[in-house]
C-alpha positions as CSV (number, residue, x, y, z in Angstrom):
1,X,-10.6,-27.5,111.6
2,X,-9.7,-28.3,108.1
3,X,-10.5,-25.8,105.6
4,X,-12.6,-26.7,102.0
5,X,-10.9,-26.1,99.0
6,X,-13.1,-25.2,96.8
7,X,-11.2,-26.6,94.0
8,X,-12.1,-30.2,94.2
9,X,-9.6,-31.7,97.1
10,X,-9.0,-31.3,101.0
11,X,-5.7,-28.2,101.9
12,X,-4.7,-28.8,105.2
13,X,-2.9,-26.5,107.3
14,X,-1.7,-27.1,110.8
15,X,-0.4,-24.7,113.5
16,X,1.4,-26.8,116.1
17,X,5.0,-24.4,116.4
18,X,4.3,-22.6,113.8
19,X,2.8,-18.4,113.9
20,X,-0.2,-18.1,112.6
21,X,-1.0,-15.1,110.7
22,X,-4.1,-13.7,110.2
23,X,-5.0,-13.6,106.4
24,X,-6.2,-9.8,107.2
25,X,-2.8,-8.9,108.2
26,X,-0.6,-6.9,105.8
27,X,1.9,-9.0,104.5
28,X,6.1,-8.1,104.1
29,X,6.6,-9.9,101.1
30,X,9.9,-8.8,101.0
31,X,10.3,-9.4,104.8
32,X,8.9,-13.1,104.5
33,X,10.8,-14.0,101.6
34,X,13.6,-13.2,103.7
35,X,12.7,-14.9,106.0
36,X,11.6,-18.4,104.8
37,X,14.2,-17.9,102.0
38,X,17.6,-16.5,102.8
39,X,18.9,-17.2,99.9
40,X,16.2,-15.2,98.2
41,X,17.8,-12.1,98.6
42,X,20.8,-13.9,95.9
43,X,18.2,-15.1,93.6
44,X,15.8,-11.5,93.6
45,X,18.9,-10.1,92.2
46,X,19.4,-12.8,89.6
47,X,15.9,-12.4,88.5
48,X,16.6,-8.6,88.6
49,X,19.3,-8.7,86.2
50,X,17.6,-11.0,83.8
51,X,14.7,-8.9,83.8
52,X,16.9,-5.7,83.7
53,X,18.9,-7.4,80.9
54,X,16.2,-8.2,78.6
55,X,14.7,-4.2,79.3
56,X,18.4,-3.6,78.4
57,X,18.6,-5.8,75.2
58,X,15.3,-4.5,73.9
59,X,16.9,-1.0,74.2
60,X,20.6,-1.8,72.7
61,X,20.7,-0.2,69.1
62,X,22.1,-2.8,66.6
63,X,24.1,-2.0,63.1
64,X,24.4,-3.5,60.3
65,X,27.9,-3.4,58.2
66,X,28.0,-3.0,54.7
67,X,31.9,-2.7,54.2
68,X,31.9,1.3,53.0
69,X,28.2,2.1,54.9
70,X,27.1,1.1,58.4
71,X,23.5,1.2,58.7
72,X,21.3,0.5,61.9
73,X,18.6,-1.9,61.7
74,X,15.6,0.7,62.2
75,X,17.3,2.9,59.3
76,X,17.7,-0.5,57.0
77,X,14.1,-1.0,57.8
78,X,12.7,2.1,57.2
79,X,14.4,2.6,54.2
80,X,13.0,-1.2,52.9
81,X,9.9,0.2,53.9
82,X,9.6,3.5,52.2
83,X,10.9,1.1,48.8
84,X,7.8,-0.7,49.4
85,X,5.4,1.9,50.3
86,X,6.7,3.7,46.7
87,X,6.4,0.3,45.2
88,X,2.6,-0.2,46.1
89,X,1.8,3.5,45.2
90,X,4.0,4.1,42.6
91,X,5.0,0.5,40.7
92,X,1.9,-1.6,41.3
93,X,-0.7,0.6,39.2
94,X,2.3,1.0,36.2
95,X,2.4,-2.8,36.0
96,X,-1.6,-3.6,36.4
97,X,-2.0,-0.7,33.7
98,X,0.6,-2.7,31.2
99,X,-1.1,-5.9,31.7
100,X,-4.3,-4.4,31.0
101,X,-5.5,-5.1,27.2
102,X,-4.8,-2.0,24.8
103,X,-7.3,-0.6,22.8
104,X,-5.6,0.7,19.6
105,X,-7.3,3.6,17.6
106,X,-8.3,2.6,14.1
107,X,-6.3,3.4,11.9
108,X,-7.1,6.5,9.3
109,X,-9.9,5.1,6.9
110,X,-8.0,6.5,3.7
111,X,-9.7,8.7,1.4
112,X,-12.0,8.4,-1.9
113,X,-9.2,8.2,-4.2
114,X,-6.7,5.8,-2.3
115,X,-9.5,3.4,-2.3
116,X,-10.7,4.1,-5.6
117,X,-7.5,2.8,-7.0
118,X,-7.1,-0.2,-5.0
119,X,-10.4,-1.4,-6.1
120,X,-9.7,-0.4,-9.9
121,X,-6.8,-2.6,-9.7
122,X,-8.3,-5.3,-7.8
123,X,-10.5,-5.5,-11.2
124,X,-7.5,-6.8,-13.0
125,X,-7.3,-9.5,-10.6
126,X,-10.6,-10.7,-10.8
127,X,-9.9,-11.1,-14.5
128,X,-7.0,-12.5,-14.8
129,X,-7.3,-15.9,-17.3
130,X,-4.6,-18.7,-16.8
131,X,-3.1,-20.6,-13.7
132,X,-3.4,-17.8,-11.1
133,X,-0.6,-17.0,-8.3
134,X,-1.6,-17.9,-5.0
135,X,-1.2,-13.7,-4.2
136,X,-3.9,-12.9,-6.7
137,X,-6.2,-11.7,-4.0
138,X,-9.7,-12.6,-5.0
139,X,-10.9,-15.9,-3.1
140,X,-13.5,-16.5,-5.8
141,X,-11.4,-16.6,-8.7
142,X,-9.4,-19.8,-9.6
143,X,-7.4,-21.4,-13.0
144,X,-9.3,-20.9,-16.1
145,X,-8.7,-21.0,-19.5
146,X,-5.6,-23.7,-19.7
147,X,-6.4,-24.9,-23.2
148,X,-6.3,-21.4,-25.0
149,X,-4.5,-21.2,-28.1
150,X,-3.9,-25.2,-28.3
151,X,-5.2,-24.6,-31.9
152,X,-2.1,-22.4,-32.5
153,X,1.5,-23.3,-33.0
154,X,2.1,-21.5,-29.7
155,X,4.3,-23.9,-27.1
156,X,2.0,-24.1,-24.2
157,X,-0.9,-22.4,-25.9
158,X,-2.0,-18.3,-25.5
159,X,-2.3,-19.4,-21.5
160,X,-2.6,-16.1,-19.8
161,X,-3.7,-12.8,-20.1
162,X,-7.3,-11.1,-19.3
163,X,-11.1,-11.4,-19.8
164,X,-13.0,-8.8,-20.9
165,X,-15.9,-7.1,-19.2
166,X,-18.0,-9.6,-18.5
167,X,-17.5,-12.7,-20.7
168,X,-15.3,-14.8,-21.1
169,X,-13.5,-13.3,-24.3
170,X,-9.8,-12.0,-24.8
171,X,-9.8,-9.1,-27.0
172,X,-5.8,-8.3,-27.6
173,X,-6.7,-4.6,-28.8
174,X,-8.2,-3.1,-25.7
175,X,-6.2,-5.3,-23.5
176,X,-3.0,-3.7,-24.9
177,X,-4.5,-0.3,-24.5
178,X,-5.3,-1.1,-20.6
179,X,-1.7,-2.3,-20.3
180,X,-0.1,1.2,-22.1
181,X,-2.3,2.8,-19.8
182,X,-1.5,1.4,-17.1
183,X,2.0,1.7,-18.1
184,X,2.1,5.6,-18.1
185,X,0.4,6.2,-15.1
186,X,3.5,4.1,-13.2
187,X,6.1,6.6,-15.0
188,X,4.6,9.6,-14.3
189,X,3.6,8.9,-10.4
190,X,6.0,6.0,-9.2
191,X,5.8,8.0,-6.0
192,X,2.4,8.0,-5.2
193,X,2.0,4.5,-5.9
194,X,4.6,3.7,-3.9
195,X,3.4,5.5,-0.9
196,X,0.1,3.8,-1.6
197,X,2.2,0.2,-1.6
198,X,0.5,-0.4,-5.0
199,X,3.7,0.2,-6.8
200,X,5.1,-3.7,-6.6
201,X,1.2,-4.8,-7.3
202,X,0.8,-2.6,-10.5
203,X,4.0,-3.3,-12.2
204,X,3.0,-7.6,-11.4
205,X,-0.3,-6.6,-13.3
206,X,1.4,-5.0,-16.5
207,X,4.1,-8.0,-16.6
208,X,0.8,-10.3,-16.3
209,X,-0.5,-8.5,-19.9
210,X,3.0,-8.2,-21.5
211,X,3.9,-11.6,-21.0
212,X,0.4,-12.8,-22.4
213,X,1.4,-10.1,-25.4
214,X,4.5,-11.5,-26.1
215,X,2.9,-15.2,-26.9
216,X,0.5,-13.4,-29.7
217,X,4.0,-13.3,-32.3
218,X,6.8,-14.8,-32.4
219,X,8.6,-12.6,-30.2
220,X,12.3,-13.7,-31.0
221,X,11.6,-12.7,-34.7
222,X,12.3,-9.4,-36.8
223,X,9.9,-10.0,-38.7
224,X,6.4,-11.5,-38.4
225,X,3.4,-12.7,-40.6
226,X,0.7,-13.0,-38.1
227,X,-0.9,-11.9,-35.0
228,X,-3.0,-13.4,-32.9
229,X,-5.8,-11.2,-32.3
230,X,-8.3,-13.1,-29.8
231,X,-9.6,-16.1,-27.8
232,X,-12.7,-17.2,-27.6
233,X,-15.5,-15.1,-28.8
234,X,-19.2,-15.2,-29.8
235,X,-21.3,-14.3,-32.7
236,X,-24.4,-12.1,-32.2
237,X,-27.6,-14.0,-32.0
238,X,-25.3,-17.3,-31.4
239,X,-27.3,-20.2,-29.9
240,X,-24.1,-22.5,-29.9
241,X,-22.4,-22.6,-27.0
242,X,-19.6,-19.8,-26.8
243,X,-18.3,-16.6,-24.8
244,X,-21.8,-14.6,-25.2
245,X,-24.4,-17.6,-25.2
246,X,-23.0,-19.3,-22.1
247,X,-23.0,-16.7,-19.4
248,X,-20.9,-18.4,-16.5
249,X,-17.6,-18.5,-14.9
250,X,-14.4,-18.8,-16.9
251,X,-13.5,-21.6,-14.2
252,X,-16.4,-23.8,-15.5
253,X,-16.0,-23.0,-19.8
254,X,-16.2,-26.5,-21.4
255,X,-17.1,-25.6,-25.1
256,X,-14.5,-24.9,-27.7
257,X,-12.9,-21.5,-27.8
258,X,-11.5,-20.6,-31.2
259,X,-8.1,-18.7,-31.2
260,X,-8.4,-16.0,-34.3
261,X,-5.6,-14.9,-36.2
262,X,-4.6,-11.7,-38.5
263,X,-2.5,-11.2,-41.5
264,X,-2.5,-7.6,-41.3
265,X,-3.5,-5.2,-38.8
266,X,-1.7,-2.2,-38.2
267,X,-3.7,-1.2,-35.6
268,X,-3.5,-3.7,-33.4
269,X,0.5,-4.0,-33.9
270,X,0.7,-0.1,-33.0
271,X,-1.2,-0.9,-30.0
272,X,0.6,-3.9,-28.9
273,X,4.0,-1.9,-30.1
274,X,2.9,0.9,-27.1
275,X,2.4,-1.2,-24.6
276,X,5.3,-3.2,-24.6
277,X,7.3,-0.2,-25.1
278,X,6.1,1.4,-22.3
279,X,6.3,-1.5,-20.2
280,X,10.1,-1.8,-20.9
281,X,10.4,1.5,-19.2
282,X,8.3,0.3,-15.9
283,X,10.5,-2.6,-15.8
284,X,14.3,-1.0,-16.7
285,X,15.3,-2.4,-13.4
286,X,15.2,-5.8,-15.4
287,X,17.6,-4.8,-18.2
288,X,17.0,-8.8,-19.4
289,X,13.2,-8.1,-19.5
290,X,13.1,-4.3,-20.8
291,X,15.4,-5.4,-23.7
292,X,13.0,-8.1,-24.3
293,X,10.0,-5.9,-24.4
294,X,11.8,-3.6,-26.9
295,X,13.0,-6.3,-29.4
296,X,9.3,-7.5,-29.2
297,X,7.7,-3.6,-29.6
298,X,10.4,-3.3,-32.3
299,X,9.0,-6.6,-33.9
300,X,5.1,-5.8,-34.0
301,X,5.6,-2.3,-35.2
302,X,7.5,-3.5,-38.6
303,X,4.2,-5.7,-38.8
304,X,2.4,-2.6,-38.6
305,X,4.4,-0.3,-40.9
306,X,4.3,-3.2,-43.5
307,X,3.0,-1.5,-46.4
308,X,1.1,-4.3,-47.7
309,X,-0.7,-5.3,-44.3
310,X,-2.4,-1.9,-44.0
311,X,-5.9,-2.9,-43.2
312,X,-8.1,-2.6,-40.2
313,X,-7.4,-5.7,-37.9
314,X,-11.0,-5.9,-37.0
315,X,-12.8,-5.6,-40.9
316,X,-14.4,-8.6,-41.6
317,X,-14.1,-10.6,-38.2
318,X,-17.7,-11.1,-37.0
319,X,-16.0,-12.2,-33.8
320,X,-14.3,-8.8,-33.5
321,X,-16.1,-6.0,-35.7
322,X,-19.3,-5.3,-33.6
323,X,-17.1,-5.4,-30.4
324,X,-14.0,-4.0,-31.0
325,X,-13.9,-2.2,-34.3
326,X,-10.8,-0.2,-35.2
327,X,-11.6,3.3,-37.0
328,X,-8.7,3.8,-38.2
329,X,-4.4,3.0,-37.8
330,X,-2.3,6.1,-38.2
331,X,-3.4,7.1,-34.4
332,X,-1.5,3.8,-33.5
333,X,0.9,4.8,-35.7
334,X,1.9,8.0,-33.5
335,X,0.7,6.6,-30.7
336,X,3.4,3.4,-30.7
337,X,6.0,5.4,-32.5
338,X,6.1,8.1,-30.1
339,X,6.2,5.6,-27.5
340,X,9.1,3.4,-29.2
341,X,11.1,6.6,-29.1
342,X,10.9,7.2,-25.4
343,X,11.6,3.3,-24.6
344,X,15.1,3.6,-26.8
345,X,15.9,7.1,-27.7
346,X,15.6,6.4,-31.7
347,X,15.3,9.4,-33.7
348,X,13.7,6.8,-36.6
349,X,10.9,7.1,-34.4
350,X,10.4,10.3,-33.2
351,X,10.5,11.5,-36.8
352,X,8.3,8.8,-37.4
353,X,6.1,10.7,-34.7
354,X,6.2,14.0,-36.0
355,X,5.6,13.4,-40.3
356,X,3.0,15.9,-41.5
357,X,1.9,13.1,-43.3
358,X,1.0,11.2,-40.2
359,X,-0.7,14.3,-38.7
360,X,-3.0,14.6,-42.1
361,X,-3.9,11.0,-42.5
362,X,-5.0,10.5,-38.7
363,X,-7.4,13.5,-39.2
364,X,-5.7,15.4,-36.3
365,X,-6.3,18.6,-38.0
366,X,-10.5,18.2,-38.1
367,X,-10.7,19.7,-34.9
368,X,-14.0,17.9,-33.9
369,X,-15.2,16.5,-30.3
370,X,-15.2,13.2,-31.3
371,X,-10.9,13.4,-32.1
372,X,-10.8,14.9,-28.5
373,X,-12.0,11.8,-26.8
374,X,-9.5,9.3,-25.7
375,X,-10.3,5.8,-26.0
376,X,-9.0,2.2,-27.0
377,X,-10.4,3.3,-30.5
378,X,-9.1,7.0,-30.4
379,X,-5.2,7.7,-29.3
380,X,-4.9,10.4,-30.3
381,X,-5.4,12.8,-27.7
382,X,-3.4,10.5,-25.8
383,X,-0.6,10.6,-28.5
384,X,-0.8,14.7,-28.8
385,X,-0.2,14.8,-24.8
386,X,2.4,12.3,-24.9
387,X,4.5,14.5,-27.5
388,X,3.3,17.9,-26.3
389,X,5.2,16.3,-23.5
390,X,8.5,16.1,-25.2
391,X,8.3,19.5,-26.4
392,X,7.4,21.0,-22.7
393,X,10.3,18.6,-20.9
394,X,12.9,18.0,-23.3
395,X,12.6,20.8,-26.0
396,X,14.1,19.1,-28.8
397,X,13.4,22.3,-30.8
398,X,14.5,21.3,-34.8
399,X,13.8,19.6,-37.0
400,X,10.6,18.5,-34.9
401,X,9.6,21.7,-33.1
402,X,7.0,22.8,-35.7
403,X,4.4,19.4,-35.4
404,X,5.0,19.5,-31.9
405,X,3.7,23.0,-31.6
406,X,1.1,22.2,-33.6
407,X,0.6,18.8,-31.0
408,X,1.1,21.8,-28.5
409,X,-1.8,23.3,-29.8
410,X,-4.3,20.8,-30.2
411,X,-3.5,19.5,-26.8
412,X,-4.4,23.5,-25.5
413,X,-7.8,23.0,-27.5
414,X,-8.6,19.5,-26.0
415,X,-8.1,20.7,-22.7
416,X,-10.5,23.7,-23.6
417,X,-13.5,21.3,-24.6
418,X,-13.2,20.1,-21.0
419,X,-14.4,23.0,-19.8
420,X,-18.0,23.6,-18.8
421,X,-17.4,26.9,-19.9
422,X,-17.2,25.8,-23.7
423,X,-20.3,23.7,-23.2
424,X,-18.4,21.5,-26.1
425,X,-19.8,18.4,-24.2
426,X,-22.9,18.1,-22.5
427,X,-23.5,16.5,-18.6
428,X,-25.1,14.9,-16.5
429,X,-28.2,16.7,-13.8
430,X,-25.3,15.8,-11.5
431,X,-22.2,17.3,-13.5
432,X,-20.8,14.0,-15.6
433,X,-19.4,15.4,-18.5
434,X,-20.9,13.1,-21.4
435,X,-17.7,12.2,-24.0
436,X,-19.6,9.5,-25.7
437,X,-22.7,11.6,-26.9
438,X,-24.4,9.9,-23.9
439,X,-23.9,6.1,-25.2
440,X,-23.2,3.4,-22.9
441,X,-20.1,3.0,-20.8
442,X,-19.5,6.6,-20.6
443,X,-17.3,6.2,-17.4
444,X,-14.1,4.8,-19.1
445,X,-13.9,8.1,-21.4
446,X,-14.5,10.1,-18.3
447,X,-11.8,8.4,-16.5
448,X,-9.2,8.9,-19.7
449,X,-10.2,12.5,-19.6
450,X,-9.5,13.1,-16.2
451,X,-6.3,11.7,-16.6
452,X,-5.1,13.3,-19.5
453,X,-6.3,17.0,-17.8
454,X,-4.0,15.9,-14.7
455,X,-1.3,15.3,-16.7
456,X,-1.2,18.2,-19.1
457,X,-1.6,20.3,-15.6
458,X,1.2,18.6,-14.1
459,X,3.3,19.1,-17.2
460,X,2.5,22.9,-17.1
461,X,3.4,23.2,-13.2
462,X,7.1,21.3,-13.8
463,X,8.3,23.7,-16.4
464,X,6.9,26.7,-14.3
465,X,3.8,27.5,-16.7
466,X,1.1,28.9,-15.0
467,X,-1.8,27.7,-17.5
468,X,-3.1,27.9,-20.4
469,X,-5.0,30.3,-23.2
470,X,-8.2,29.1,-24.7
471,X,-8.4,31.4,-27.6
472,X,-7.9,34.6,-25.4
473,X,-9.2,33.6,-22.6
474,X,-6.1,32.2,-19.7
475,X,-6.9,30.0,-17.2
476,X,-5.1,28.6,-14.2
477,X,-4.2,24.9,-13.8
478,X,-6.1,24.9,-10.9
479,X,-9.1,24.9,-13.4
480,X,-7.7,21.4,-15.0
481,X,-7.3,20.1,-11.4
482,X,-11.0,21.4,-10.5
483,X,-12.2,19.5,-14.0
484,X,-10.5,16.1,-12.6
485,X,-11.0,16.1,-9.6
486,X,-15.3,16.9,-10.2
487,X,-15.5,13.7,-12.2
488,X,-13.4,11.0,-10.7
489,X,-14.0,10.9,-6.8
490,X,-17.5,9.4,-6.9
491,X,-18.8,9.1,-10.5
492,X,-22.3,7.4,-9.7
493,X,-23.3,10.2,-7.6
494,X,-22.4,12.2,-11.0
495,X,-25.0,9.8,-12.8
496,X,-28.1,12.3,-12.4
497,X,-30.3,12.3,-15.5
């Protein structure tokens, strides 16, 4: 009987001598191994203690030696683990946060009066005339004016300098004005411009107008004959090309420009005297330079105390009168003396300064509104505050102290007009206090005003004064603060009719 494997081939089994067991029989395993392998007992032991020895291996602890620590492996590996279970919690979100980009806050817009003055200076870089520096700031603005003064005996012409308003004319008066200004204001708050990082900037603008100034004489002179006064120009009514009839760009002039000179002007010498004396006080870090500026303040001032030279710069110039008219000199006179005292410590000038004589003829003493207004026509306010100054600071006390009380005084009473109180001045619906009797251009005095009212306040707090009497009325500094600070932060909303 041969029984089917199911598996795809013929198992045979035969039973001749051989037991037969019953496949329902309980089998000895151990029994039958014995018997049909004796030698199985041997080998069941062999396979016990391989089995037994790999139970026992699985068991055995293991160490690992680190010379001065002995560490199992489960402890090594637990401790790696815990590293890198702190690493994933801990390190992973640090490092995707740093890799993340950072959103910066903006910084502090800064306030009315921080911008105010950077755009007020960037004015003077927008008209600057001559080969411009490559840091001058304003993309639209390129070389102009290259062939000025090649009708003068000037080496390299009057190259330089700035335009005025909006043509393309350089007036030497005001533009030695704007420099003296500009001038002060950088002795009396370095600090603040400086903290502003318009220090460097300002000073590069007032050696941009000096060293234009200094081509208008012959600096390395004593003594002078001439001046020039201006470049380019226009008449009124002109229909030749020039500075008024051609309304364009200073990049794209192409008609003549006429350099105009002057054989006496005290006025304009003054002028020119203050602002590079004042200048060589900005820039006594350049003792070359400062000296430079003094010898040339020095020069133009002889021009202007020539007694035979003693006529308005601007009378009879139709390309200057109905611009830039000059009133009067003996202003100037105290104005660039007072000035040429402070740059080199020369009583000559401060005496100079201080004559009665010079008091009486610059009508100081009439009192009126019109004196009280500083302008590029009118220093004397400005003058009267830069000496009340020297009496407040330095106390020079005699021979001098007498006209600078009287300075004192008048300063007090300028001050005063100021006031709304007084009602000396009229304003604006919107509170614009109207210097000019409401004429055009009305900021520029504004501006002057303010600036002269900050001053005299900050004059008063150094030496400890706590104001100031208008007749017998006292009032606080705080009152010339609250008078600047109304009219300068935003002067067109001030323009209310």
């Amino acid at each position: 009987m041969h029984s089917r494997n199911h598996w795809g081939g013929s198992f045979e089994m035969s039973n001749s001598g051989e037991e037969v067991y019953n496949h329902t029989n309980e089998w000895d395993k151990a029994a039958l191994l014995e018997r049909y392998h004796p030698q199985s007992q041997d080998l069941d032991e062999t396979l016990q203690s391989w089995v037994l020895e790999r139970a026992e291996n699985r068991k055995k602890t293991k160490y690992v030696d680190f010379g001065c620590i002995v560490m199992s492996h489960k402890a090594l590996k637990w401790i790696f683990g815990s590293i890198f279970l702190t690493f994933l919690v801990i390190g992973l979100p640090i490092i995707i946060t740093k890799s993340l980009p950072k959103h910066h806050s903006p910084p502090t817009p800064a306030d009315n009066y921080t911008l105010a003055l950077h755009k007020a200076l960037l004015f003077f870089n927008a008209q600057k005339s001559g080969k411009l520096p490559k840091s001058n700031g304003i993309a639209w603005r390129g070389n102009s004016g290259l062939n000025d003064g090649n009708d003068t005996d000037v080496k390299g012409g009057l190259v330089g300098g700035y335009y005025d308003a909006g043509d393309n004319t350089k007036f030497h008066f005001p533009m030695a004005f704007a420099m003296t200004m500009l001038s002060w204001s950088v002795l009396e708050y370095k600090d603040k411009y400086m903290a502003l990082n318009e220090y460097a900037h300002t000073r590069e603008l007032i050696k941009w107008g000096t060293d234009y100034l200094l081509l208008t004489f012959n600096n390395s002179a004593t003594k002078i004959d001439k001046i020039y006064a201006q470049v380019g120009g226009g008449l009124n009514g002109s229909s030749t090309p020039d500075d008024h009839y051609c309304w364009q760009r200073p990049e794209d002039m192409e008609y003549p420009r006429r350099t105009i000179s002057i054989f006496q002007g005290p006025d304009l010498a003054g002028e020119m005297a203050a602002a590079l004396a004042s200048a060589s006080i900005v820039f006594q870090d350049d003792a070359a330079y400062s000296k430079k500026l003094i010898k040339g303040a020095q020069t133009v001032f002889n021009f202007a105390r020539d007694g035979g030279k003693r006529k308005a710069y601007s009378r009879g110039e139709p390309y200057i009168e109905p611009f830039y008219n000059s009133t009067g000199y003996y202003d100037e006179y105290m104005w660039g003396a007072a000035w040429l005292y402070y740059a080199t410590g020369n009583n000559t000038y401060i005496s100079l300064a201080t004559n009665p004589s010079i008091f009486s003829n610059s009508k100081a003493y009439f009192l009126t509104p019109q004196f009280s207004v500083l302008s590029w026509n009118n220093k004397l306010p400005a003058a009267m505050l830069l000496l009340t100054r020297f009496r407040m600071l330095l106390n020079p006390g005699y021979p001098y102290e007498d006209m600078l009380k009287m300075y004192h005084n008048i300063t007090s009473l300028t001050m005063c007009s100021y006031l709304q109180h007084y009602k000396v001045f009229n304003r604006t619906g919107g509170g614009l206090i109207q210097l000019n009797n409401g004429q055009p251009q009305s900021l520029q005095y504004v501006a002057n005003a303010a600036f002269m009212a900050s001053l005299f306040a900050d004059y008063m707090q150094v030496v400890g004064v706590p104001g100031w009497s208008c007749g017998s009325t006292f009032f606080p500094i705080s009152a010339l603060k609250a008078f600047a600070t109304s009219q300068v932060p935003s002067p067109f909303s001030l323009l209310v009719f």
